[in-house]
C-alpha angles and dihedrals in degrees: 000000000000115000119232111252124247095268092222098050095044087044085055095045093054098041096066091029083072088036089060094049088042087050092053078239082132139018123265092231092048088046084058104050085049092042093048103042086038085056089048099051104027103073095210122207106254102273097053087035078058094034097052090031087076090054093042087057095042089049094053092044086057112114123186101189100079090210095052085049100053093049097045099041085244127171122255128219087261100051089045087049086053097051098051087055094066095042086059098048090051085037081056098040096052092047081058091050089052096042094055 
């Protein structure tokens, strides 16, 4: 049985993990192999499982072939991008709630 993760270590993991990508410190493609192999082995309390679950599905709706994109509906880097921005900013907002 996997054991849920500390909330405040995992928050702060995460919260310079999509700086990182934010900050072009790491590729988007190579963000996307760790994020998706990290969601599938950290079992997350219910509010950062929520938080993080937005950028999962905006991750697996990228699409880098902009022909493929445009006949799928797919996501772009910019609109993933954006998207991770406002998962850090509520990944950041909830460690203040909890830090309270």
């Amino acid at each position: 049985m996997m054991k849920r993760a500390p909330t405040i270590p995992t928050l702060l993991y995460f919260i310079e993990f999509i700086e990182g990508l934010l900050q072009n410190k790491i590729t988007l493609s190579l963000f996307m192999s760790m994020f998706f192999f990290m969601f599938s082995e950290i079992r997350f309390e219910k509010k950062t499982y929520e938080i993080l679950n937005e950028l999962f599905w905006a991750l697996e709706d990228y699409e880098e072939d902009p022909e493929l994109r445009e006949k799928g509906g797919y996501l772009d880097e910019e609109q993933v991008r954006e998207v991770a921005r406002r998962v850090l900013e509520k990944l950041k907002n909830y460690f203040e709630e909890l830090n309270r």
